[in-house]
N, C-alpha and C positions, 0 to 999 in steps of 0.2 A: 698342597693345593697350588693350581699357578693362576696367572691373570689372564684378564682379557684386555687385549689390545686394539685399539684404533689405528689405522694408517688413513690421513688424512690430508688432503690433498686437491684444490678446488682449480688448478691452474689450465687455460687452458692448451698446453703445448707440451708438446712431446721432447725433450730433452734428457741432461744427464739430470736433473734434478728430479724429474717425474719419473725416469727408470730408475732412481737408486731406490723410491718410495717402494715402485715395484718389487725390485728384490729383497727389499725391508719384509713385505708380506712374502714372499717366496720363501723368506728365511725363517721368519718370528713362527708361520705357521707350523713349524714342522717341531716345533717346543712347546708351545702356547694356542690355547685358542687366541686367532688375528682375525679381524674384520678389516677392510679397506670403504673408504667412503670416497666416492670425486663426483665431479659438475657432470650433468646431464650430455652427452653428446657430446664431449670434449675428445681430443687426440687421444688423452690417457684414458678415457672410458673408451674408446675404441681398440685401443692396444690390450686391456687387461681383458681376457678370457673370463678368470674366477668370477665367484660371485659377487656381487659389493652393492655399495648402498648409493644412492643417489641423492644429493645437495645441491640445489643451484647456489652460487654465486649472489651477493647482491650488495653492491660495493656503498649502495646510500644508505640502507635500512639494514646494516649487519645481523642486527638482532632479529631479521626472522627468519635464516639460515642458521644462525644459533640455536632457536628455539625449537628445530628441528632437529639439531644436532644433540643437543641435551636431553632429546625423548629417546633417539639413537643410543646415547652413552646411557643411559637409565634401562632401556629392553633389553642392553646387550652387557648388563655390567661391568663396562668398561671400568677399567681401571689406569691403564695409562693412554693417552692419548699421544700420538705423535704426528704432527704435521711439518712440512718441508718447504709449503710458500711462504713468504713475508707476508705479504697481501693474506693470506686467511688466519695472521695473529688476534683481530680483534674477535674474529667469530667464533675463533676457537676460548677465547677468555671467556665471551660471554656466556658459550657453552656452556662452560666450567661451572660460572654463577650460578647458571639457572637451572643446573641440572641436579637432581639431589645425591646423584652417585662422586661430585667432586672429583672428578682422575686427576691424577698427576700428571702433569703436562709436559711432554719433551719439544724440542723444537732439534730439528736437523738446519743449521746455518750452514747454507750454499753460497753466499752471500758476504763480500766484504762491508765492513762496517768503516765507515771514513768521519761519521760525528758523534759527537755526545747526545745520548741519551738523557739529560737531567730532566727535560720536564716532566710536569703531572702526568699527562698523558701514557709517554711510555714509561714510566715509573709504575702506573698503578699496572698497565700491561705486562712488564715484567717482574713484578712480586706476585704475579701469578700463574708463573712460569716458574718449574722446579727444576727443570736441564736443558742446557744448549748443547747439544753435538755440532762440534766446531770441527769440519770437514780437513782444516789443515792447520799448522802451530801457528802459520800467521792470522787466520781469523781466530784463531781462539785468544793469540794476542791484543787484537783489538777492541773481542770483545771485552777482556778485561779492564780494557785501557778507555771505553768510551760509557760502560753501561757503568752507573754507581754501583758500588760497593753494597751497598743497604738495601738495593733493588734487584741485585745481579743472581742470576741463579745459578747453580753450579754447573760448572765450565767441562764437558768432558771431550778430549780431541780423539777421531777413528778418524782414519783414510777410509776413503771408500774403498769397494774392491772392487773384481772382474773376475772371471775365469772364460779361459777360452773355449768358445762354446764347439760342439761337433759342426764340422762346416764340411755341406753338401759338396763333391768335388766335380758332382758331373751340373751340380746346380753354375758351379763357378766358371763352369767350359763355356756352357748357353750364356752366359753372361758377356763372355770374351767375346763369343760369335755376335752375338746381339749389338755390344759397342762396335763391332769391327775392330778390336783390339789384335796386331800379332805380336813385333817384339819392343814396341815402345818403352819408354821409361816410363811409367804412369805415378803422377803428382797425384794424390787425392786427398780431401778434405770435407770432413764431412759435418752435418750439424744444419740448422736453419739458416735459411738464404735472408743474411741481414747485415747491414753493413758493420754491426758490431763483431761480426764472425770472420771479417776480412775474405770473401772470397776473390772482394778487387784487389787484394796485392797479391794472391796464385797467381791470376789471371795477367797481371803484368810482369810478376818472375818468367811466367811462361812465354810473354813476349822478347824477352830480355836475351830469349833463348830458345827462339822460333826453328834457328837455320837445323837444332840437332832433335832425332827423333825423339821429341820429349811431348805428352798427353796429359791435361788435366782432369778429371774427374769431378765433380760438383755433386756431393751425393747429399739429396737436401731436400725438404720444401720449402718453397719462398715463403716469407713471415710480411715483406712487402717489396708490393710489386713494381714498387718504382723503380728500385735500387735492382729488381729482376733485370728489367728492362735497362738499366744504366749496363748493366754488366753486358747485358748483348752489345748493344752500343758499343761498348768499348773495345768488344773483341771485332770488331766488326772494324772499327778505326785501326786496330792494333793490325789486322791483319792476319788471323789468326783462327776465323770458322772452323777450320778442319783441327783445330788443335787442344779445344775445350768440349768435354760435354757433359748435358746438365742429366743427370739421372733420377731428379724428378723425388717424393718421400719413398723408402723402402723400407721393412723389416726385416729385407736381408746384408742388413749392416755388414752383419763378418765373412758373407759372401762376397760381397763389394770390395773390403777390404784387402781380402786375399789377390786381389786386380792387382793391387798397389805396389810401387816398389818401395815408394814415402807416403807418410800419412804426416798432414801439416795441420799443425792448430795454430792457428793466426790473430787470434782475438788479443786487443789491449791489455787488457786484464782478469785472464781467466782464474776464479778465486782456488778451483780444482782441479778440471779437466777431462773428466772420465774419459772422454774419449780419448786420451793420451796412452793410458793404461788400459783400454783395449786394442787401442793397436799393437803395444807392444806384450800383449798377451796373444795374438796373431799372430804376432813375427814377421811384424811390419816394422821397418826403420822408422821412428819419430821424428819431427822436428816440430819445435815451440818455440812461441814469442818467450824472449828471456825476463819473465814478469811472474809475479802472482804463483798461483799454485806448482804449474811446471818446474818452478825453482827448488821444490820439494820433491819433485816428481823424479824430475831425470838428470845426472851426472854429463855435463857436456862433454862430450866427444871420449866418453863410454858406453853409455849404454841409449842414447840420441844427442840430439842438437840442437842445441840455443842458437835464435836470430832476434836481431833488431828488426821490430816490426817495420822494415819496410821492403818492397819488393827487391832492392839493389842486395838487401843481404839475404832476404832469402833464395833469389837466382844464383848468387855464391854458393852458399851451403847447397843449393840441388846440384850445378855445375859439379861442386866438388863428389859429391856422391855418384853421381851422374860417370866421373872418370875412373874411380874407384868404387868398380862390384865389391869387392873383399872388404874393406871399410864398411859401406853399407848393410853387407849381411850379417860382418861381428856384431856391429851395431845393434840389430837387430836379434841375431842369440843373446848379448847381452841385457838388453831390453826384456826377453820372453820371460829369462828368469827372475830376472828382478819384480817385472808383474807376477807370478807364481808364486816367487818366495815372500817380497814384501807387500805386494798388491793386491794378494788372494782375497777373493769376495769373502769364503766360508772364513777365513780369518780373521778379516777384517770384522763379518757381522756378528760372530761370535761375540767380538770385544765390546762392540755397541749394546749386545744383549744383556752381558753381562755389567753393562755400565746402568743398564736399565736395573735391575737384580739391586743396587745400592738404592736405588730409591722405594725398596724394603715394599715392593710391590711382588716382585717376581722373587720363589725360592723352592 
């Protein structure tokens, strides 16, 4: 007999956190009956095709998003629940309470932890909470180190995965033509236009280093649009209209990609990165701010490149790629297999399922 599963999910933006839920049900379904639930109208109920269930959000009165979720887990005898937002832990607890099937409850940590956990509050939240999938050894290290011992649920760490998907080649020509791309060097970086995601220090590498045929890519939709607009501004000051452009949300990610000679993840403190480990499951050169998850991710100046996030060092690291093609494409061979070998989705979700199997639900 196996179980039934919930992917649960009420966020409303399209990132790596909301595609790994994705592939959670891509994956879980092909073993297990899997259900998927998310908010009404959101980026992620636009992106999922399958069937799923619909929950609004309701950040004052959690409990009567719960109370619907708990009639959900009871029609569909769910048995483990697994949610991926921070933000939908209490509605999922309360779920739990109200609902008389009780699942066991996974949580996927995307998220670095930086305090203590001791109060009431999240105390009684997490003694109700039976697994954390800790996305990399440093959040699983935190979490150990911040949630109490008495409260703490068990800790299991899985990388996320990727596989490199079939990329349309004549899709990726009309792309070239469409940017007016021919033999530039194209920077690209992709993700929501915020200033947590650093588009403004591409956008000033690329000034840094105007005079050589080098192109930014911006492949994204804005999250706000002040910092949209600061960013034109800037290039506008910098001197530089003909040398950035914004490609606006796509779901031809690995199309876009393949544009790329570097794919740069910029952000302060990325706890993961997926998008690191699909670029280099493409056979795109990497480069990452030298922090957080990428420090688990990638080998510098093996298989990609660590920078200090600010523009001076990452216009160094492009410059230097920029003069050596053969450095950047080892790089980049190095990089493919590494995502293959150690980064594979099917492998990776294998280990989470089978991490699921110990909570003597799934056999």
């Amino acid at each position: 007999m196996k179980s039934n599963i919930l992917e649960f999910c009420l966020s409303p933006d399209l990132g790596g956190l909301e595609l790994f839920m994705v592939h959670c049900h891509t994956f879980f379904k092909e073993h297990t009956p899997c259900y998927v639930a998310v908010a009404p109208a959101s980026k992620l109920d636009n992106y999922i095709q399958a069937e799923k269930f619909h929950i609004k959000r309701n950040k004052i009165f959690p409990f009567l998003p719960a109370l619907k979720l708990a009639k959900l887990i009871d029609s569909k005898n769910i048995d483990i629940l697994h949610f991926h937002w921070t933000k939908d832990m209490p509605t999922v607890v309360l779920a739990k309470l109200f609902s008389k099937r009780k699942p066991k409850i996974v949580q996927t940590r995307n998220m670095t932890m930086t305090r203590f956990k001791n109060d009431f509050y999240h105390a009684w939240l997490y003694k109700n909470i039976d697994m954390i999938h800790a996305v990399t050894n440093q959040v699983k290290s935190q979490l150990e180190q911040f949630i109490p011992q008495k409260v703490r649920p068990k800790i299991e760490m899985v990388y996320m995965g990727c596989e490199a998907s079939n990329v349309n080649s004549e899709r990726v020509s009309e792309l070239k033509r469409q940017y007016a791309l021919t033999n530039e060097f194209v920077v690209g970086i992709v993700g929501r236009i915020e200033d947590g995601k650093g588009q403004h220090i591409v956008i000033e590498a690329i000034a840094k280093l105007k005079e050589l045929p080098i192109k930014a890519l911006i492949v994204g939709h804005a999250m706000e649009e002040a910092y949209l607009h600061t960013l034109h501004e800037n290039i506008k000051k910098l001197g530089i209209e003909d040398k950035v452009i914004f490609t606006g949300f796509t779901k031809e990610v690995n199309e876009h990609m393949q544009l790329f000679d570097v794919n740069v993840l910029a952000t302060p403190r990325e706890t993961f990165g997926l998008v690191i480990i699909e670029s280099m499951a493409n056979g795109i050169c990497t480069l990452a701010t030298a922090n957080g998850g990428p420090l688990e991710i990638i080998d510098d100046g093996s298989d990609g490149l660590l920078f200090e996030r600010n523009a001076d060092d990452l216009a160094k690291k492009l410059l230097l790629l920029h003069n050596n093609p053969q450095m950047k494409e080892q790089l980049a061979l190095t990089g493919q297999k590494k995502a293959e070998e150690i980064f594979n989705k099917t492998v990776q979700l294998n280990k989470l399922y089978k991490s699921f199997e110990t909570l003597g639900k799934l056999y």
